[in-house]
N, C-alpha and C positions, 0 to 999 in steps of 0.2 A: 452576512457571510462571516467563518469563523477565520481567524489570522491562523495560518500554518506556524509553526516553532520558528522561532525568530532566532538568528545565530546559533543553529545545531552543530555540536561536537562533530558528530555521524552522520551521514547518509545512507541509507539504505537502499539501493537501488534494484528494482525488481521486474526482471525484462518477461514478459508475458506473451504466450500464444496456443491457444489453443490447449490450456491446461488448466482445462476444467475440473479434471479428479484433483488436483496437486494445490491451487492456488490457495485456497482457504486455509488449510494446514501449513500453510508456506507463510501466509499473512498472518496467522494466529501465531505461529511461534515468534514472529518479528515482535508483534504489537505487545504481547505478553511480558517481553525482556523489562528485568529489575534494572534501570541506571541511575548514576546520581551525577549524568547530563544530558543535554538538550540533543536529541535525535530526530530524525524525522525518516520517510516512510517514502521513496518515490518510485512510484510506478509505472514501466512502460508498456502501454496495451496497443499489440499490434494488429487491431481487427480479425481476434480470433471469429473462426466460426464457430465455437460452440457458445459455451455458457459464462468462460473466463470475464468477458468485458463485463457485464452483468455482476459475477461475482465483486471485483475489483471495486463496482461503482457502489454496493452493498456495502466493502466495506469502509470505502472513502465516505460516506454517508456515515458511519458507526463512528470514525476515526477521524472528523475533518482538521481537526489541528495537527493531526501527526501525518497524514497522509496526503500525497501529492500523484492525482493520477494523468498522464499524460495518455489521450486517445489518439 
């Protein structure tokens, strides 16, 4: 399993539900960001019904050092 960022500057915290149109372009603009320190990525997935938790774990799987998904 990969180590999360170890002592991030930042935290990004991204509370989730049922935003399925929005999340992706929500996490793409995060992940994308130029810094020159340690961030990380945490996600609160509140047992959407639609497709959001799904999405979230897509990109915690793309992103696992930066990302922290809490189900």
């Amino acid at each position: 399993m990969n180590e999360l960022v170890k002592n991030p500057l930042v935290s990004v915290r991204v509370l989730a539900y049922n935003h399925e149109k929005y999340i992706a372009e929500c996490l793409e603009g995060i992940v994308s960001q130029k810094t020159d320190f340690p961030f990380e990525v945490i996600i609160g997935e509140d047992c959407s019904t639609d497709r959001t938790r799904e999405i979230c774990r897509d990109y915690k799987a793309k992103y696992p050092n930066l990302i922290n998904l809490i189900e």
